[in-house]
C-alpha positions, 0 to 999 in steps of 0.5 A: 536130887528130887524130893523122894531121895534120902540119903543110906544113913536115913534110909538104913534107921528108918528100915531099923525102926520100921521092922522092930516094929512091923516085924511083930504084927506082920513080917509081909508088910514089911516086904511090902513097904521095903518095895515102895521106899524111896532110892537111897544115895550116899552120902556126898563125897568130896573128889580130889582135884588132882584126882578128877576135874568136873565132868560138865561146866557148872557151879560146885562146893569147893575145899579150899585151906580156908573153907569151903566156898562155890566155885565155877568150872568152865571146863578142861580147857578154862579150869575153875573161874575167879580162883587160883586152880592151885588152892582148890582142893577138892570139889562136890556137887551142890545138894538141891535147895532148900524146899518146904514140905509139898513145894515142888521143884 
């Protein structure tokens, strides 16, 4: 996930509150400025198990009964790593780090 990406939720107050107030001076910007916003993404959805393993070997959030947890998918052939395949529910992509305002990946 780079820097400019913002998930639909922000992106949707942030134009809420954009045109209540642009709107009055001039309709125009507002066209504009829709133009340049950042790509909106959704917000992140768990992925039943049973319903879709990961498509490539990495590390993933993962629901399990007692919380959420990493977890590492070796692939169709390997399953996840270190944790009985039974007791995971659900799985997501992890969201990017943490970075500080102007720091680059």
């Amino acid at each position: 996930m780079s820097d400019d990406t913002i998930y639909r939720a922000a992106a949707i107050d942030a134009v809420k509150k954009y045109f209540k107030e642009m709107i009055k001076l001039n309709p125009e910007i507002l066209v504009d400025s829709l133009i340049t916003l950042p790509p909106a993404q959704s917000e992140p959805q768990w992925i039943p198990c049973n319903k879709k393993p990961p498509d490539k070997p990495g590390v993933y959030l993962v629901t399990m009964d007692d919380g959420v947890w990493t977890a590492h998918w070796a692939g169709s052939v390997g399953g996840w790593i270190a944790y009985d395949q039974e007791k995971i529910l659900a799985w997501m992509d992890r969201p990017a780090p943490y970075r500080p305002e102007g720091e680059k990946e």
